[in-house]
C-alpha positions as a Python dict, from the first residue, in 0.01 Angstrom:
ca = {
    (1, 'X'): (0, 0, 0),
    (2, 'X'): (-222, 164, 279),
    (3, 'X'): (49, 65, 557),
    (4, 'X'): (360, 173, 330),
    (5, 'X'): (106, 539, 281),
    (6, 'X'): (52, 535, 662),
    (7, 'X'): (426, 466, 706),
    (8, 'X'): (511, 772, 487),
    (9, 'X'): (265, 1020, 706),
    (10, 'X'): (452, 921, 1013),
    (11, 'X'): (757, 1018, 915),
    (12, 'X'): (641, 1334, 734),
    (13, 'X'): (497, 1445, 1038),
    (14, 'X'): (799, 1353, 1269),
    (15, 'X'): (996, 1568, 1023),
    (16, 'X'): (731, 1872, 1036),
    (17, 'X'): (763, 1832, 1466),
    (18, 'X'): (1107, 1739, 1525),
    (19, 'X'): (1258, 2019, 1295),
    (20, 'X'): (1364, 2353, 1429),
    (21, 'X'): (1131, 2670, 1314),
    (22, 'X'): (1307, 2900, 1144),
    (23, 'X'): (1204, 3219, 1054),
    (24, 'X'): (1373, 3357, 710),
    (25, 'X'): (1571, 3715, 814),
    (26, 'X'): (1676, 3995, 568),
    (27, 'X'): (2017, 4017, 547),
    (28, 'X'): (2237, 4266, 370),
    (29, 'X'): (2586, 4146, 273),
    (30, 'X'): (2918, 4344, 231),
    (31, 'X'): (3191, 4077, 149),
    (32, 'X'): (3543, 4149, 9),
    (33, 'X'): (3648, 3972, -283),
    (34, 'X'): (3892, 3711, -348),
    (35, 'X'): (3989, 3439, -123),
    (36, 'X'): (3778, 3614, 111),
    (37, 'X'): (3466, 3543, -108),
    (38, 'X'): (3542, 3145, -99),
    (39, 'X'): (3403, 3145, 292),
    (40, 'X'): (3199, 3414, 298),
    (41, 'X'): (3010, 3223, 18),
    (42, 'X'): (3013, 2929, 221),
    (43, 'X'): (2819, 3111, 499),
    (44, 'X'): (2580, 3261, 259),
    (45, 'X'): (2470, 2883, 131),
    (46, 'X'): (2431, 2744, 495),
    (47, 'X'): (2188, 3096, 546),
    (48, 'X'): (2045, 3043, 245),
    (49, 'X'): (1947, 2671, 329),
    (50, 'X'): (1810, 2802, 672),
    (51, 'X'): (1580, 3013, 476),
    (52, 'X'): (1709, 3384, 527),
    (53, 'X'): (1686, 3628, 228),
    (54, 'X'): (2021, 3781, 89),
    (55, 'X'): (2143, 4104, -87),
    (56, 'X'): (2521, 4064, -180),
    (57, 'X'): (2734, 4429, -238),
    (58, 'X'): (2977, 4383, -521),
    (59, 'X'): (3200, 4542, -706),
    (60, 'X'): (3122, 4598, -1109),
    (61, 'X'): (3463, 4416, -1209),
    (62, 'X'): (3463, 4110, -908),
    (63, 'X'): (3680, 3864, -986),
    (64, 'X'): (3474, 3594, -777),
    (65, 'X'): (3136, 3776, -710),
    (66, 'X'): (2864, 3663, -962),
    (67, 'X'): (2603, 3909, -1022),
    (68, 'X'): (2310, 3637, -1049),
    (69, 'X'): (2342, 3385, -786),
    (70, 'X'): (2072, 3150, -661),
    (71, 'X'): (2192, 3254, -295),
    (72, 'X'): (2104, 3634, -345),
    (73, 'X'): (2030, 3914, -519),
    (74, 'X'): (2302, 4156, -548),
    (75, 'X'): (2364, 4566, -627),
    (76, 'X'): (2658, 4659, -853),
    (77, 'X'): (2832, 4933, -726),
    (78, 'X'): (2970, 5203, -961),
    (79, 'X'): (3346, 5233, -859),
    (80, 'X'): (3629, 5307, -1035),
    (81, 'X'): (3829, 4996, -1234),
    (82, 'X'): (4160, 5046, -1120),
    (83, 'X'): (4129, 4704, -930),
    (84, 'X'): (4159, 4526, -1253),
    (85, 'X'): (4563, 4446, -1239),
    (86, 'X'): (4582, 4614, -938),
    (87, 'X'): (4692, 4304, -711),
    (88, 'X'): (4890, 4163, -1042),
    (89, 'X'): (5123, 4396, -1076),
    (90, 'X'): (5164, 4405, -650),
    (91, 'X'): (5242, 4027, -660),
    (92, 'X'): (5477, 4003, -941),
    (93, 'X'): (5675, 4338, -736),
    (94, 'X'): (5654, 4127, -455),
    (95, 'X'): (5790, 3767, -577),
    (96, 'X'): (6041, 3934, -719),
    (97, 'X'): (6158, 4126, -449),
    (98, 'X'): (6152, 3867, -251),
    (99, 'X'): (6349, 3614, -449),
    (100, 'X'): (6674, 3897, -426),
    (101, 'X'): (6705, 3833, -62),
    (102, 'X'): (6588, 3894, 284),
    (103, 'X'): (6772, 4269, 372),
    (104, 'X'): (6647, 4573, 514),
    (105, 'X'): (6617, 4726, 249),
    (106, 'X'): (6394, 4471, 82),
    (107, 'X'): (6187, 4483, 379),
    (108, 'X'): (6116, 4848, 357),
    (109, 'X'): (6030, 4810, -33),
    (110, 'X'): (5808, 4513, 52),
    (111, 'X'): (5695, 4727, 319),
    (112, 'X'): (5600, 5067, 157),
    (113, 'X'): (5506, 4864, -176),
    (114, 'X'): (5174, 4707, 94),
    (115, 'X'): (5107, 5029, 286),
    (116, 'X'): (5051, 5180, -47),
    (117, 'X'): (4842, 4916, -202),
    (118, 'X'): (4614, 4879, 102),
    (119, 'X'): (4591, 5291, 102),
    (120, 'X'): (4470, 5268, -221),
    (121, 'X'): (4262, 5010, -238),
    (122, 'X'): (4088, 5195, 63),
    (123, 'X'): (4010, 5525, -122),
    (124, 'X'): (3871, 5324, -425),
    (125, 'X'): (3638, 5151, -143),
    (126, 'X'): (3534, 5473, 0),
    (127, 'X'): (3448, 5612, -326),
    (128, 'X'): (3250, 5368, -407),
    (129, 'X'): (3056, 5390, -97),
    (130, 'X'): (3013, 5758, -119),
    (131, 'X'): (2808, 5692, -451),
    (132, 'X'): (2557, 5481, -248),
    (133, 'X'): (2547, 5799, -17),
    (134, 'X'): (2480, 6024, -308),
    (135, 'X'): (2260, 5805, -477),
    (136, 'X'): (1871, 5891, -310),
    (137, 'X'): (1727, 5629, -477),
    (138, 'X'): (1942, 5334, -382),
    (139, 'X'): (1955, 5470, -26),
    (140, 'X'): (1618, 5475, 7),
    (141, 'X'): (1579, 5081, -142),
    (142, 'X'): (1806, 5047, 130),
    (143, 'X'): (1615, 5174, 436),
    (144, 'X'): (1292, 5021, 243),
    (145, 'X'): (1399, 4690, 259),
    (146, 'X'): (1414, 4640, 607),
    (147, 'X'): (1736, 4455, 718),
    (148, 'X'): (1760, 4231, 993),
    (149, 'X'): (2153, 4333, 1014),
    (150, 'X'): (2474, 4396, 802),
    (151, 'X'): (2696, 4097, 750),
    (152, 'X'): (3015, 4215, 656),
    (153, 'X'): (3458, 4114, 542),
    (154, 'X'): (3611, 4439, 736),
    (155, 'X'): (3914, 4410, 581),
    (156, 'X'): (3736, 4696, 433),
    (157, 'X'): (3551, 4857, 620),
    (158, 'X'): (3259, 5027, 385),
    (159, 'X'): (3035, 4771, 504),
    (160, 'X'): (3077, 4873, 889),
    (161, 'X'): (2998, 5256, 761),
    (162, 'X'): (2722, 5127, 553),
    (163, 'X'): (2588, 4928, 876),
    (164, 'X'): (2594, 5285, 1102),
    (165, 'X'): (2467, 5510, 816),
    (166, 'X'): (2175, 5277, 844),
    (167, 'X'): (2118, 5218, 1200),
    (168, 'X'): (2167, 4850, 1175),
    (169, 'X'): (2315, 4535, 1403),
    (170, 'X'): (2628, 4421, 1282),
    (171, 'X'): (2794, 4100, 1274),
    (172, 'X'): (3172, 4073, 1123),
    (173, 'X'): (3294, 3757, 929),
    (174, 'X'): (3660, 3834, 1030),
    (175, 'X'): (4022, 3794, 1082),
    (176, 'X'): (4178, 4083, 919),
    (177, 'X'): (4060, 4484, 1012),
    (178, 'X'): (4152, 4750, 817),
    (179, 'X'): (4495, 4786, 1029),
    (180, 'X'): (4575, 4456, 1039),
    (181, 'X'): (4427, 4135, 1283),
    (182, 'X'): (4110, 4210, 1418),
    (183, 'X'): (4212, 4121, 1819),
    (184, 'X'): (4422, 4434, 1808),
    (185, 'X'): (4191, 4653, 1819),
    (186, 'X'): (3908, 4475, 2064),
    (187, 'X'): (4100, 4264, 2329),
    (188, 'X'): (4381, 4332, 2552),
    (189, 'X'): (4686, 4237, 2318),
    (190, 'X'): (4996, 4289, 2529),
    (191, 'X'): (5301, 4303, 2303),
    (192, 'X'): (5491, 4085, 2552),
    (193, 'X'): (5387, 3774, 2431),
    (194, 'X'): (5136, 3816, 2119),
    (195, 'X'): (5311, 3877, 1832),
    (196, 'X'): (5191, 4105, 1584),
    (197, 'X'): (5129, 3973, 1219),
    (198, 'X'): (5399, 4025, 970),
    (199, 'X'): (5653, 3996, 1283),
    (200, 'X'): (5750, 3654, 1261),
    (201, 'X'): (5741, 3602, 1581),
    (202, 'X'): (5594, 3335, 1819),
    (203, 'X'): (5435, 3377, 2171),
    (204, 'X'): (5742, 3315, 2324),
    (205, 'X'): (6002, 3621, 2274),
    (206, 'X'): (6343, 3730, 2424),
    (207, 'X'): (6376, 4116, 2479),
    (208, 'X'): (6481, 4208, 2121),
    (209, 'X'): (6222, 3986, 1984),
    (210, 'X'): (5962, 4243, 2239),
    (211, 'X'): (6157, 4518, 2069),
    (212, 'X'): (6088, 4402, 1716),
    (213, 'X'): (5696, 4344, 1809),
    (214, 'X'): (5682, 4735, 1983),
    (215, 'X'): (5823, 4844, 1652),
    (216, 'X'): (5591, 4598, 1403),
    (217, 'X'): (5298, 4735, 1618),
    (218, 'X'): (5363, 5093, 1570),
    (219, 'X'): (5384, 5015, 1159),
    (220, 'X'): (5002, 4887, 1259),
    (221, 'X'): (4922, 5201, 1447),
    (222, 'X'): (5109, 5406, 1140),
    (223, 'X'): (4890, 5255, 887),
    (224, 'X'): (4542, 5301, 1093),
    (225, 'X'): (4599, 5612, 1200),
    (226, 'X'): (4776, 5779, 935),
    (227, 'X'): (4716, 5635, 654),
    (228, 'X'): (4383, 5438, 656),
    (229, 'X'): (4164, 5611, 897),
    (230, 'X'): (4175, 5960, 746),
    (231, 'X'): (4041, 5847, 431),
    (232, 'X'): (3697, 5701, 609),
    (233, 'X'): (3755, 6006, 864),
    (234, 'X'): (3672, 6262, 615),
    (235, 'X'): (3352, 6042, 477),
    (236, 'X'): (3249, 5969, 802),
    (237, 'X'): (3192, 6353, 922),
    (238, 'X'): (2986, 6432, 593),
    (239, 'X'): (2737, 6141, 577),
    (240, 'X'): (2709, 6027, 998),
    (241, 'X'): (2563, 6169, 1267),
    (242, 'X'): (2838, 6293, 1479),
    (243, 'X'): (3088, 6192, 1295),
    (244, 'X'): (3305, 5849, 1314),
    (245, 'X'): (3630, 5678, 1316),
    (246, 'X'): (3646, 5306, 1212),
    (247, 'X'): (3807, 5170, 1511),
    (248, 'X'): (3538, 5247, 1725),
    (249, 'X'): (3323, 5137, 1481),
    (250, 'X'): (3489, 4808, 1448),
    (251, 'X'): (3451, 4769, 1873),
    (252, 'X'): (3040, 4897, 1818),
    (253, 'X'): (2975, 4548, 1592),
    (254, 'X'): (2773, 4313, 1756),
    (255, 'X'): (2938, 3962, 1684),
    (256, 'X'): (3259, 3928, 1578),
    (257, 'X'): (3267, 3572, 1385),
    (258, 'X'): (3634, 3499, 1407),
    (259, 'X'): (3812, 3311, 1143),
    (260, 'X'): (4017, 3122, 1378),
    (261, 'X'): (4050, 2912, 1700),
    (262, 'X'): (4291, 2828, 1936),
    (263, 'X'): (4441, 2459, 1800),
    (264, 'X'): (4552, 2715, 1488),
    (265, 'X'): (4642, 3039, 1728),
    (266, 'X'): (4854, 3105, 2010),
    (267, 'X'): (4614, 3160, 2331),
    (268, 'X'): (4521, 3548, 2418),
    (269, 'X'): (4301, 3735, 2595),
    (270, 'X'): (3949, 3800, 2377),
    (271, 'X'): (3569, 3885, 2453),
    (272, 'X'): (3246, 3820, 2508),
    (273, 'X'): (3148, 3888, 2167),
    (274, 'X'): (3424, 3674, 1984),
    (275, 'X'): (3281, 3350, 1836),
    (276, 'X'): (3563, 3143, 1695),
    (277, 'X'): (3467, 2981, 1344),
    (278, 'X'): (3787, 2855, 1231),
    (279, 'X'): (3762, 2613, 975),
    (280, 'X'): (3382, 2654, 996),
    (281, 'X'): (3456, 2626, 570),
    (282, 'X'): (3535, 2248, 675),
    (283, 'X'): (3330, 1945, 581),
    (284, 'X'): (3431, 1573, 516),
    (285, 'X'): (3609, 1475, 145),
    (286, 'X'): (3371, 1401, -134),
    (287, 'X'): (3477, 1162, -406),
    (288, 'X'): (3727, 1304, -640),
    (289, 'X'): (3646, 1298, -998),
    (290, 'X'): (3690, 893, -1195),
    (291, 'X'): (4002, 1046, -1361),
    (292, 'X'): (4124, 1236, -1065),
    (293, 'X'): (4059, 949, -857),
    (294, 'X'): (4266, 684, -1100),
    (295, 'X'): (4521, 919, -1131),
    (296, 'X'): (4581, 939, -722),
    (297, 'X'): (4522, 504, -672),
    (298, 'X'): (4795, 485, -929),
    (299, 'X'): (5054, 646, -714),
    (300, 'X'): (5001, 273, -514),
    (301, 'X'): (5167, 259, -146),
    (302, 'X'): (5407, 597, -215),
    (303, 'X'): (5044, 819, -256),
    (304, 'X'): (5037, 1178, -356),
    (305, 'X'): (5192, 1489, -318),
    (306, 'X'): (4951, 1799, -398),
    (307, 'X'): (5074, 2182, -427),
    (308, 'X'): (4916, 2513, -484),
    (309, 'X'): (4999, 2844, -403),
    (310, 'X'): (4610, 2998, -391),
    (311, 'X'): (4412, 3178, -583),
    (312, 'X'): (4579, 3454, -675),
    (313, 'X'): (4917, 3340, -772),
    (314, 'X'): (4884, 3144, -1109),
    (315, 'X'): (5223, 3094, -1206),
    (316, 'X'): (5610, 3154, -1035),
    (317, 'X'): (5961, 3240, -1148),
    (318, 'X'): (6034, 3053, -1408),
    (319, 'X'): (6354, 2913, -1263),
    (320, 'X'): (6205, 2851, -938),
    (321, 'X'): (5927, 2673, -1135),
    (322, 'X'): (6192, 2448, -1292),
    (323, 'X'): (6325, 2360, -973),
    (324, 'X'): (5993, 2250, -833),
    (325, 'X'): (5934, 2033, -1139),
    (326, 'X'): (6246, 1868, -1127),
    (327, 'X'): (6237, 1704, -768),
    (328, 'X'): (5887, 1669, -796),
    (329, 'X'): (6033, 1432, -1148),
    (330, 'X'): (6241, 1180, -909),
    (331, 'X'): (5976, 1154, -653),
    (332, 'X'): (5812, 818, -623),
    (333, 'X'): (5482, 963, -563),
    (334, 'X'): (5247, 1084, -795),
    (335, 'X'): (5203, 1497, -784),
    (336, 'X'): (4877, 1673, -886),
    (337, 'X'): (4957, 2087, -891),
    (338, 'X'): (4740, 2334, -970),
    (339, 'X'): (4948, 2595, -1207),
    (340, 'X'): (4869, 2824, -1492),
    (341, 'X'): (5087, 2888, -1728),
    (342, 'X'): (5353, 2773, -1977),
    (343, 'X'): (5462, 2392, -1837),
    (344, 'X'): (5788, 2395, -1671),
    (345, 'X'): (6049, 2233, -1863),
    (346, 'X'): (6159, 1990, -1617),
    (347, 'X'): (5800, 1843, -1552),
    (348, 'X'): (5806, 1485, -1458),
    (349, 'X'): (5587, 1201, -1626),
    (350, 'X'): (5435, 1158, -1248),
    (351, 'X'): (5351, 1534, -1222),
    (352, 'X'): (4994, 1666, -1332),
    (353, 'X'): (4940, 2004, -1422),
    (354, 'X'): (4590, 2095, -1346),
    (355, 'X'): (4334, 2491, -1405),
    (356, 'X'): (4193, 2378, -1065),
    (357, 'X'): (4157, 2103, -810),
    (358, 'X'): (3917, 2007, -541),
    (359, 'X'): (4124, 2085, -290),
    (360, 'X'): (3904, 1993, 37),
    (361, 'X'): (3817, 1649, -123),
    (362, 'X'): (4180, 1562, -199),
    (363, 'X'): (4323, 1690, 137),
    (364, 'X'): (4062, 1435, 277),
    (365, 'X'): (4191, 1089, 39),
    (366, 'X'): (4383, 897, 256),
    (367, 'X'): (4658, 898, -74),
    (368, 'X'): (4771, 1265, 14),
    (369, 'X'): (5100, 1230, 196),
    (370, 'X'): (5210, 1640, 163),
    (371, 'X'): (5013, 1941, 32),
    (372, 'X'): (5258, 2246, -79),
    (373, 'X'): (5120, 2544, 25),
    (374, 'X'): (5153, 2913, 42),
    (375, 'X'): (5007, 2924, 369),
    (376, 'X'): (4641, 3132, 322),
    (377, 'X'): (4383, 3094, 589),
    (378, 'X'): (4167, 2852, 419),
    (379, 'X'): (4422, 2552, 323),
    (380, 'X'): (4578, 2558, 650),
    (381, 'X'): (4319, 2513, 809),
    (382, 'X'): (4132, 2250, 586),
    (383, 'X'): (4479, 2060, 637),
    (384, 'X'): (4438, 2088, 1034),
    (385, 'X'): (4065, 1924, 945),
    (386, 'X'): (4238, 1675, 714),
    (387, 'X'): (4543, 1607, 880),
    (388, 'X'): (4749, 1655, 609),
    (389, 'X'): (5120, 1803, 712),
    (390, 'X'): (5219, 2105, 496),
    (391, 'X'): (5531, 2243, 324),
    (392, 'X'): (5449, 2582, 380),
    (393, 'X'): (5641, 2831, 71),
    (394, 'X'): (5457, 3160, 214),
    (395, 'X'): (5436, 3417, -94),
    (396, 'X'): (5296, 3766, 98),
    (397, 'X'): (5017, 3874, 381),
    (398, 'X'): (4981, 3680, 643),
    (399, 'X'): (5085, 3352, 512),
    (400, 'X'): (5455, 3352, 675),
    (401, 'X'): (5238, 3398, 1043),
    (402, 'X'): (4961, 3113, 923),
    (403, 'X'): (5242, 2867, 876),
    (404, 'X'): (5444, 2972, 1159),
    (405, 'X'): (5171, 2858, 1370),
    (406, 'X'): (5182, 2530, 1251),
    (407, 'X'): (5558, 2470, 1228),
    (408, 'X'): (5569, 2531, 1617),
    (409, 'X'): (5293, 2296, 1646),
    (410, 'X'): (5589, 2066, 1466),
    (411, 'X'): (5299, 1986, 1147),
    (412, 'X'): (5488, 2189, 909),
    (413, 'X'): (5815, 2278, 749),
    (414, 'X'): (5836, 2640, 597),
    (415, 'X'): (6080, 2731, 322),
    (416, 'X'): (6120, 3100, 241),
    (417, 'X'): (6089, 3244, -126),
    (418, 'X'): (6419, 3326, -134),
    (419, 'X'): (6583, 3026, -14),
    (420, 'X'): (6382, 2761, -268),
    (421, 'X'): (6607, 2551, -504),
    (422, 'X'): (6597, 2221, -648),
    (423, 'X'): (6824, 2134, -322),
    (424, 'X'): (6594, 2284, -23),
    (425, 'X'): (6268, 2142, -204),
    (426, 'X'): (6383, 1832, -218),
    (427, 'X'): (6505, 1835, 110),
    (428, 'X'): (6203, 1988, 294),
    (429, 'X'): (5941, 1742, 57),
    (430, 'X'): (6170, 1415, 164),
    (431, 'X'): (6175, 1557, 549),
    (432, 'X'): (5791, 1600, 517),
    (433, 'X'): (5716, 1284, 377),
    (434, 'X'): (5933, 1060, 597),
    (435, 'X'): (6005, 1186, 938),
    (436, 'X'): (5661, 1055, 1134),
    (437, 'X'): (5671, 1310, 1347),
    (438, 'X'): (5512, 1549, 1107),
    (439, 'X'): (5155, 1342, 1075),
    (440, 'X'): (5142, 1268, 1379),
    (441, 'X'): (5127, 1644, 1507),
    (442, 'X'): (4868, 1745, 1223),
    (443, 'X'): (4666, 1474, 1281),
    (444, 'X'): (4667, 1572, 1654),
    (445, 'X'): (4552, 1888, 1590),
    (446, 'X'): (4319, 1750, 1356),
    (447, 'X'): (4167, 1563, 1641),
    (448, 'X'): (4153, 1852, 1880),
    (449, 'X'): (4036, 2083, 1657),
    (450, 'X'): (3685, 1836, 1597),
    (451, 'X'): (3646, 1765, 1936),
    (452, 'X'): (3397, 2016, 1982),
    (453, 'X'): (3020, 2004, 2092),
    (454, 'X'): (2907, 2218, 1800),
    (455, 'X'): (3038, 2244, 1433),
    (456, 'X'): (3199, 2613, 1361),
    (457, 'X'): (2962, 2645, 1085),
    (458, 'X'): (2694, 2573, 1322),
    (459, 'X'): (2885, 2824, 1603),
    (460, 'X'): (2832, 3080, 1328),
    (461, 'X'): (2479, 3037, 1191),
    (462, 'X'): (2348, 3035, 1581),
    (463, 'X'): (2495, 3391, 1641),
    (464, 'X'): (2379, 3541, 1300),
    (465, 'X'): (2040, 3469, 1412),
    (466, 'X'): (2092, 3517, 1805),
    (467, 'X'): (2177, 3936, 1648),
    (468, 'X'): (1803, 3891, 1416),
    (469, 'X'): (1610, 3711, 1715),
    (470, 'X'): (1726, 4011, 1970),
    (471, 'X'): (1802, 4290, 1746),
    (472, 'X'): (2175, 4303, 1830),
    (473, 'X'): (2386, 4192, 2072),
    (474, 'X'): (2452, 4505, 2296),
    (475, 'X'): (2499, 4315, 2641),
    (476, 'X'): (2828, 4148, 2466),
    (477, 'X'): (2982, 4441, 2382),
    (478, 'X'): (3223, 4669, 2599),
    (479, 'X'): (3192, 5012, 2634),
    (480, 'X'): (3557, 5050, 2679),
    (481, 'X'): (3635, 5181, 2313),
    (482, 'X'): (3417, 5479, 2424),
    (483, 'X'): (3679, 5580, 2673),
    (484, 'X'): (3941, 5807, 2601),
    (485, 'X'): (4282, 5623, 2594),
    (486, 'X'): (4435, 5753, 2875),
    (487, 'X'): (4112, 5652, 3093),
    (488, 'X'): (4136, 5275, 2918),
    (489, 'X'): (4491, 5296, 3064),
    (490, 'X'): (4400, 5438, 3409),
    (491, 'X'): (4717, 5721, 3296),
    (492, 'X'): (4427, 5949, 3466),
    (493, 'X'): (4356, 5739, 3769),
    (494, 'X'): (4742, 5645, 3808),
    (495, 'X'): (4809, 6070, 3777),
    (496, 'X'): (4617, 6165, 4074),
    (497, 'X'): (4691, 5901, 4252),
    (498, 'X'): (5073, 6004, 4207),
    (499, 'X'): (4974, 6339, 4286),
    (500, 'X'): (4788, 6285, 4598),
    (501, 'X'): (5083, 6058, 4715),
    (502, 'X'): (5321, 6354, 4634),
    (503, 'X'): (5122, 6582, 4785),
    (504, 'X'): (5148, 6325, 5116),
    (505, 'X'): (5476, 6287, 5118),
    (506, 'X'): (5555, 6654, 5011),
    (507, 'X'): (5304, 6703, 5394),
    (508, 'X'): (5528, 6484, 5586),
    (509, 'X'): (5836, 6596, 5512),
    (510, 'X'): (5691, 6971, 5543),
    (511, 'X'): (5550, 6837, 5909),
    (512, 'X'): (5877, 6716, 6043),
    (513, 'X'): (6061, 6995, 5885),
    (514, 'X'): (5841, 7225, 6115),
    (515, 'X'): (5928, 6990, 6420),
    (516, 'X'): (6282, 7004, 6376),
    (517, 'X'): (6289, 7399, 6308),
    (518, 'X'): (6094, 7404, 6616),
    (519, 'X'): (6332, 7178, 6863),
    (520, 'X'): (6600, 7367, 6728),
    (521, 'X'): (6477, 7719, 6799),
    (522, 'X'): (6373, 7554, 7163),
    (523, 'X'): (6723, 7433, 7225),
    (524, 'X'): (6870, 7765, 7091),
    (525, 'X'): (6624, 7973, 7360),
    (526, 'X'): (6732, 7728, 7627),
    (527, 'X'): (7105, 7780, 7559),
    (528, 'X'): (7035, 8176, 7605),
}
C-alpha cells in the first residue's frame, strides 16, 4: 500500500514539474456566427483548457452562439432582428438562380443579390456596435476588465473597431475580410497568377483569364471601397481618435491566424505575421454512435457514401433532390445524408436520412469511400485530414474556389448546380468511387498536410499567448499600409526618377544642339 502511495507521489510530482506554466489571460471575443462559430468554438475550448478567461460578443438572435456556455461568459448585444431569415431568403434566391443557368445575366443577379446582402449585413453590424459606444456603462465594464487582447472573425469587422476603440492587441481568426480573402489586403497579391475568389480561376492563367481576375478584383475593390468601408468610415470618425478606415485597421492586427495552408492553397507571397492554421479544427475519428456504426459495417466491402451540403442549406430543389435519391437507390453502398425536410420520393432502402451527423468521426471510418459536399472551409479540409476524396456540388461563397483547389490537386470532381441530374450524379459518384486515382491524391495531401512539427491547433494557441506574453506583436507587422499608395508603388519614386532622366536627356540634346548651332555659325564666318 505504502509503495503503490509512494508510486502515486512520483508521478504527481513529475506531472506538477514536467508540465508547462501557464498563466490564465483575459480575453475578449468577437466571433461571427454560423459556420464560422463551429472553429472559432473550437479555439475557445483549447483556451479554455489552457486556463485563459473568456467573454464571447453575440448577437441577441445567434443561431449557434449560446448565451451560457461553460467556455465563457458572454454580452448580448442589442441589434436589430433583421438577421432572422435574412440568409434564408438569400439562399433560396440563389439556388434558384443558379439552377436556370450559368449566363451573364445570372451572374450579375447572383452578383448584386451578394453585394447587397453583405452591405447590409454590415450596417446591422455597425449599429450594433455603435450601441456599445453609446452605452457608458458597458464601455466602462469594458476598459474595467482588463483584456489581454481582442480575438476576433473579421468577416465583420466590429470586432477590429472594438479592438482600436479600446487600445488593445489584436489577433484575427481569419480567411475572409470584409472585402473578400484576407491576403488581399496584407501581402503582395499580383493578379498575374493569384486568382481572386469568386473568379474561378487557378494559379495558372492565359491573358483573358488575367483579364477576368483584373476585372473580379476591381468588384473586390468596388465592394470595400464603395460599398463596405463608408459604412465603418462614418463610425469610425465619431467614436476614434483620428479617425479610421478598416483596411488599415485590418494591416494594424497583430497575428493574423489564417484558416488555411499551402497543401489546400495555391503558393503566394504572405508575412511575417501570417500563421497558417488550416485544419487546426482537425483531430483523429472518434467512434460513431452503436447504430451509426452498424448501419456503416453493414454496407460490407462496397462501404459508404456520406453527403451534406453544410449548415445552412437544409433542404434542395425538390427535383434535384429526387435525382440525388434515385442514384444514390442503385448504389451498392450504403448512404448516410444529412437533410431536412420532406423525404425525397425516390429514396433508396440503402439511403439514411439523418437531423445531423458526426461528420469528423465518419470522414475518419475507414467505410467512407465519397463524402458529397458543398465545398465550405471546414469539410474540405477535414477530408484533406481524412483522406476522403470529395464530390464537390458548390452552392454559393467561396465554395466553387475551396473545391477548385482540390480538383487541380486531382482529389475531387466538382459538378455545378446547374448541371446536376440523375445522369451527371451518377456519373461523377461512379468516377469518384472507382477511378484510384482520386484516393490516392487526397490521401497524399492528407499525408503532407500532417507532416508537420507542430499541430495547427497548437500553431494557433502559441501565438494567442506569444500577443498576451509581449503585449502585441508590433515587430511582425509592416508599416507599409501607412504609406500612401502611390509611395507603396514607388509611382512617386518612379516620377522623379522619369523626370530627372527627362530633364537629362532634354540637357543633352539642348548641349549638342548648341554645338551644332555653333560649328555651323563657325563654318558660315569662315565661308565669308
Amino acid at each position: 500500500m505504502h509503495r503503490v502511495c509512494g508510486i502515486f507521489v512520483f508521478f504527481s510530482l513529475c506531472l506538477t514539474f514536467f508540465t508547462p506554466p501557464c498563466e490564465g489571460g483575459n480575453i475578449l471575443i468577437f466571433p461571427l456566427d454560423g459556420s464560422h462559430w463551429i472553429n472559432m468554438k473550437i479555439l475557445l475550448e483549447e483556451l479554455h483548457a489552457r486556463g485563459h478567461n473568456m467573454t464571447v460578443i453575440r448577437a441577441p438572435n445567434s443561431w449557434y452562439i449560446p448565451e451560457k456556455s461553460p467556455l465563457y461568459t458572454s454580452i448580448t448585444l442589442e441589434m436589430d432582428e433583421g438577421l432572422d431569415n435574412f440568409f434564408d431568403v438569400y439562399l433560396e434566391e440563389h439556388m434558384t438562380a443558379q439552377r436556370e443557368g450559368a449566363s451573364l445575366l445570372t451572374f450579375f443577379k447572383l452578383t448584386t443579390h451578394f453585394l447587397s446582402m453583405i452591405t447590409e449585413v454590415h450596417a446591422i453590424w455597425v449599429d450594433a456596435l455603435i450601441q456599445i459606444f453609446e452605452n457608458q456603462n458597458l464601455v466602462k465594464s469594458l476598459k474595467d476588465s482588463q483584456y489581454d487582447l481582442v480575438l476576433t472573425d473579421p468577416a465583420i469587422a466590429p470586432g477590429v473597431v472594438l479592438a482600436k476603440y479600446l487600445k488593445l492587441p489584436l489577433v484575427l481568426n481569419v480567411r475572409w475580410i470584409t472585402s473578400g480573402e484576407g491576403h488581399f489586403v496584407l501581402a503582395p497579391s499580383p493578379l498575374s497568377y493569384i486568382p481572386v475568389p469568386g473568379s474561378g480561376l487557378t494559379d495558372k492563367m492565359d491573358f483573358i483569364q488575367r483579364v477576368k481576375n483584373m476585372l473580379f478584383h476591381g468588384i473586390i475593390l468596388f465592394q470595400e471601397n464603395i460599398l463596405v468601408g463608408p459604412i465603418y468610415d462614418a463610425m469610425c470618425d465619431k467614436y476614434i481618435d483620428g479617425g479610421c478606415n478598416i483596411v488599415s485597421l485590418l494591416q494594424e492586427a497583430d497575428i493574423w491566424l489564417f484558416r488555411s495552408d499551402f497543401v489546400f492553397d495555391f503558393p503566394r507571397p504572405t508575412m511575417p505575421n501570417v500563421v497558417y492554421i488550416g485544419g487546426f479544427q482537425c483531430k483523429p475519428a472518434q467512434p460513431l454512435p452503436a447504430d451509426l456504426e452498424k448501419f456503416v459495417q453493414s454496407a460490407g466491402e462496397h462501404g459508404v457514401i456520406i453527403m451534406t451540403m453544410g449548415t445552412m442549406v437544409n433542404v434542395l430543389p425538390k427535383t434535384l433532390a429526387d435525382d440525388v435519391a434515385s442514384v444514390f437507390s442503385k448504389m451498392p453502398q450504403k448512404v448516410i445524408w444529412r437533410y431536412k425536410g420532406d423525404p425525397p420520393s425516390t429514396l433508396g432502402n440503402n439511403t439514411l436520412i439523418v437531423d445531423w451527423m458526426p461528420q469528423k468521426d465518419l470522414l475518419g471510418h475507414p467505410q467512407i469511400k465519397v463524402f458529397v459536399a458543398h465545398g465550405g472551409t471546414n469539410g474540405v479540409q477535414e477530408a484533406i485530414y481524412h483522406g476522403v476524396p470529395v464530390l464537390g456540388i458548390p452552392l454559393f461563397f467561396d465554395q466553387y474556389d475551396n473545391l477548385l483547389r482540390l480538383q487541380e490537386r486531382g482529389a475531387a470532381k466538382i459538378i455545378q448546380l446547374a448541371d446536376v441530374n440523375d445522369h451527371t450524379f451518377e456519373e461523377g459518384i461512379k468516377e469518384i468511387l472507382y477511378k484510384d486515382s482520386y484516393r490516392q491524391n487526397i490521401q497524399r495531401l492528407s499525408s503532407l498536410h500532417r507532416d508537420q512539427p507542430i499541430s495547427p491547433m497548437d500553431r494557433a494557441i502559441f501565438w494567442v499567448e506569444y500577443v498576451m506574453r509581449h503585449k502585441g506583436a508590433p515587430h511582425l507587422r509592416t508599416e507599409a499600409y501607412k504609406m500612401p499608395w502611390y509611395s507603396y508603388h514607388s509611382l512617386d519614386v518612379l516620377l522623379v526618377l522619369l523626370g530627372a532622366v527627362t530633364v537629362l536627356i532634354f540637357s543633352i540634346l539642348a548641349v549638342f544642339r548648341f554645338l551644332c548651332c555653333r560649328r555651323a555659325r563657325k563654318a558660315k564666318t569662315k565661308q565669308h
